[in-house]
C-alpha positions in Angstrom: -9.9 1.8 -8.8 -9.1 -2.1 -9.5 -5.4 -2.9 -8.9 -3.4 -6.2 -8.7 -0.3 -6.7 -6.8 1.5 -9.8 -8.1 4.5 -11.8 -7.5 6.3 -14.8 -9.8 8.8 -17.2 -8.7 11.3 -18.7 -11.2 14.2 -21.1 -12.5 16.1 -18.1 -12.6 17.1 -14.4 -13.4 16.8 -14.0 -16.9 14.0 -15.4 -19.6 16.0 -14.7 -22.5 18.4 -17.3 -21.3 15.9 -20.1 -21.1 14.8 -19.3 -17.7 10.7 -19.8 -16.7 7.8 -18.8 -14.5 6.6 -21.5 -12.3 4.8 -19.8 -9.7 2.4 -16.6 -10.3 0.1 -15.2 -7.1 -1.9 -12.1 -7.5 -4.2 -10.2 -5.6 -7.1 -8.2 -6.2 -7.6 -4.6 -4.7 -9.9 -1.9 -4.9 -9.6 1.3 -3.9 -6.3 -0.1 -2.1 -8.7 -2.2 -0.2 -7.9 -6.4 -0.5 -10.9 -7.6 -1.6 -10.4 -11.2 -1.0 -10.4 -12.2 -4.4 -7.0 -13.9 -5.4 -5.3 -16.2 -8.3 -2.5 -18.8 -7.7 -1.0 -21.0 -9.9 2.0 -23.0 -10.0 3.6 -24.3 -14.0 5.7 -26.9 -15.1 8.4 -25.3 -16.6 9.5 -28.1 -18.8 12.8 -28.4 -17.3 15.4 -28.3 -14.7 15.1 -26.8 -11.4 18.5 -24.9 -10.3 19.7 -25.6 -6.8 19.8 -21.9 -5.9 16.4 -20.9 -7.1 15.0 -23.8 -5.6 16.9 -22.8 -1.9 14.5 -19.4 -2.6 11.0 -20.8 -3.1 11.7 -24.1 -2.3 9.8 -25.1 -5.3 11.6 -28.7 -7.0 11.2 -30.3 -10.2 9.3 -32.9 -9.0 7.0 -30.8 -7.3 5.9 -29.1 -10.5 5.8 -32.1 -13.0 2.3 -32.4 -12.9 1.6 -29.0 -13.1 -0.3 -27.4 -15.8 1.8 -25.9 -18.8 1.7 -22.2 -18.7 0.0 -22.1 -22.5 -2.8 -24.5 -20.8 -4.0 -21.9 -18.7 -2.9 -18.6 -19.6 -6.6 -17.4 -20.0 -7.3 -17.9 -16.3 -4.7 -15.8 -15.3 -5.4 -12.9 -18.0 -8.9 -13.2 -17.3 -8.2 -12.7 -13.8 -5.8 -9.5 -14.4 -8.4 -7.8 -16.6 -7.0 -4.4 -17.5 -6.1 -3.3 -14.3 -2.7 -2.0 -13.8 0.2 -4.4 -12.3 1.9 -3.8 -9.1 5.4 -5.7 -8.5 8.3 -5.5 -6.1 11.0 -4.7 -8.5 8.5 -4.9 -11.3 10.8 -5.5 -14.5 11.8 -8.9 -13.2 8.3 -9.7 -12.9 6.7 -8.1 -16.0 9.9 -9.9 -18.2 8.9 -13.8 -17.1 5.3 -12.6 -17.6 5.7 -11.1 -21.2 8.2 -14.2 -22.0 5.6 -16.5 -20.8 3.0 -14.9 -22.9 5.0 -14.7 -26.0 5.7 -18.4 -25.7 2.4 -18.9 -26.0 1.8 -16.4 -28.6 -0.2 -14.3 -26.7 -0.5 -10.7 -26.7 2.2 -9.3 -24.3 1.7 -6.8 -21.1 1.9 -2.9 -22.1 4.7 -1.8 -20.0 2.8 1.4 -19.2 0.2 -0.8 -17.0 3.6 -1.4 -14.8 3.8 0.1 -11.2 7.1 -0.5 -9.5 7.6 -0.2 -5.7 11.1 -0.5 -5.7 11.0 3.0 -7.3 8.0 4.3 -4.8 10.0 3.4 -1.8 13.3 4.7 -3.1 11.4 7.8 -3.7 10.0 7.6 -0.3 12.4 6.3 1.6 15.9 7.6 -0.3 19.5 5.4 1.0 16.6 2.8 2.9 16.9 -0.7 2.6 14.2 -1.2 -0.1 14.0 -5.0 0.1 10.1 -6.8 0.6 11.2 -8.0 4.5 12.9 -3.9 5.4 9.8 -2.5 4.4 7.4 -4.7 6.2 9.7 -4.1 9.2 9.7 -0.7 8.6 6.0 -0.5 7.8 5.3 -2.8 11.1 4.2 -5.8 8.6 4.2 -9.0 10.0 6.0 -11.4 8.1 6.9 -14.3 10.7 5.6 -16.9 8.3 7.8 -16.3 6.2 10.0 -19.0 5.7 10.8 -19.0 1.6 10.1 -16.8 -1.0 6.5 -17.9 -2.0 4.0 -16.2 -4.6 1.1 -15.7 -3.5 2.4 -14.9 0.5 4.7 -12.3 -0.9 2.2 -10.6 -3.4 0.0 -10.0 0.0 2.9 -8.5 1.7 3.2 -6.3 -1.2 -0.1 -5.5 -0.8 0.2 -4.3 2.6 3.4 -2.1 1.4 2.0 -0.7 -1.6 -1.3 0.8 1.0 1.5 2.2 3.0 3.4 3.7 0.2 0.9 5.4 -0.7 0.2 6.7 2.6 -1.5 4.5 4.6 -4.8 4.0 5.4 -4.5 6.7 8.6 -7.4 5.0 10.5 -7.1 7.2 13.5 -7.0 10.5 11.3 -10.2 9.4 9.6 -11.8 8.3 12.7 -10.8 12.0 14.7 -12.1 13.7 11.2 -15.4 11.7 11.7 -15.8 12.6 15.0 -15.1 16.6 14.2 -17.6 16.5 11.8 -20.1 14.8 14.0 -19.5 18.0 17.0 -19.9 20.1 14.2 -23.2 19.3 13.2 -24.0 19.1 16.8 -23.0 22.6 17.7 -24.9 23.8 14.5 -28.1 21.5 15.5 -28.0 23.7 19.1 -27.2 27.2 17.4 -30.2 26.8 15.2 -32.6 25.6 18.5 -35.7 27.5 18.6 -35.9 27.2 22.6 -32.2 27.8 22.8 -32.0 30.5 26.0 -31.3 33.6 24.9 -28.6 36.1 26.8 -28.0 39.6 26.7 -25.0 41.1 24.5 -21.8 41.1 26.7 -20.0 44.6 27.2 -17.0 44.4 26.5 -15.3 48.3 26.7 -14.0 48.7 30.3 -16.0 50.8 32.9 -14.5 53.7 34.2 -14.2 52.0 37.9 -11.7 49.2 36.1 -9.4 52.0 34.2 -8.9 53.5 37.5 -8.0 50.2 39.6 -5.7 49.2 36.1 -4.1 52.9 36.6 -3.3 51.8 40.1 -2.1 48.9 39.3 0.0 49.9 36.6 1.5 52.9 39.3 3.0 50.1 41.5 5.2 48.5 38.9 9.1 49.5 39.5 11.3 50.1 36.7 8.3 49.3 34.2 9.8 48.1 30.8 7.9 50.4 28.7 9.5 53.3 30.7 
């Protein structure tokens, strides 16, 4: 199954107030497998950049003035996502400067239903948890020592890393002990099924009569016996 796990940074909190994308980083998975293939892009947004969004990505208005306009190369990017569904930490935000971006450009916007959250997956999982991108790589063991600012791309392979685990992991020592089970098993069948495999007389298994008379004896010598 094709998935993407993307992440946007922005001038801000809310599109409907003016606010744009400038930074979108996906990456491509299969079967919750990275495959390696990624997209990146950083936009002009055609205006200002606020101090406090820029303290987050560190991402200035110089820095994207001669960056492409989203309309310019919105097929890359929709190319790139195919119809695969979308997964976002704290997915609305995303899916909002997405569909905003889109409609600027008259565009046809994201179905909503193509929208996997993992804020909701990890409260689910992990109910009255921190469910911020840095508590669950700690949590999850993720390393995440480069990382300085919010970035795009960096964050949506972080995600990608969480998402695996929120769905359970990839349990590579359960897979590798069911490997080897299977592999004894076919190895014990291999020797039952031998045609020079020696050959030994049926066990008996009902007691002689000389062992019932040394378990009577036994039995005799027991004081104060629990069964009376």
């Amino acid at each position: 199954m094709r998935e993407i796990v993307f992440d946007t940074e922005t001038t801000g909190l809310d599109p409907k107030t003016g606010d744009r994308m400038v930074e979108i980083g996906c990456v491509e998975m299969v079967n919750l497998v990275p495959t390696g293939e990624v997209f990146h892009a950083y936009y002009n947004p055609e205006r200002d950049m606020p101090a406090g969004a820029e303290a987050v990505h560190g991402l200035s208005a110089a820095f994207l003035s001669d960056k492409p306009l989203f309309r310019d190369t919105a097929h890359e990017l929709i190319d790139f996502i195919g119809d695969a569904p979308l997964i976002a930490h704290n997915a609305g935000f995303d899916f909002a400067f997405l569909n905003a971006e889109l409609t600027l450009c008259e565009r046809e916007a994201i179905c909503m239903s193509r929208m996997v959250d993992t804020v909701a997956m990890a409260k689910k999982r992990h109910p009255g948890a921190k469910l911020s991108l840095d508590a669950l790589c700690s949590r999850y063991g993720i390393d995440r020592s480069h990382r300085v600012k919010h970035g795009a791309l960096l964050d949506a392979e972080l995600l990608a890393q969480v998402y695996v685990e929120l769905k359970g992991g990839r349990q590579i020592g359960l897979e590798l002990a069911a490997e080897r089970v299977q592999v004894i098993e076919q190895e014990v069948v291999a020797v039952r099924q031998a045609p020079d495999r020696p050959r030994r007389e049926p066990r008996a298994h009902s007691p002689s009569e000389e062992e019932l008379a040394r378990h009577r004896k036994f039995m005799s010598g027991i004081e104060n016996p629990l069964w009376g």
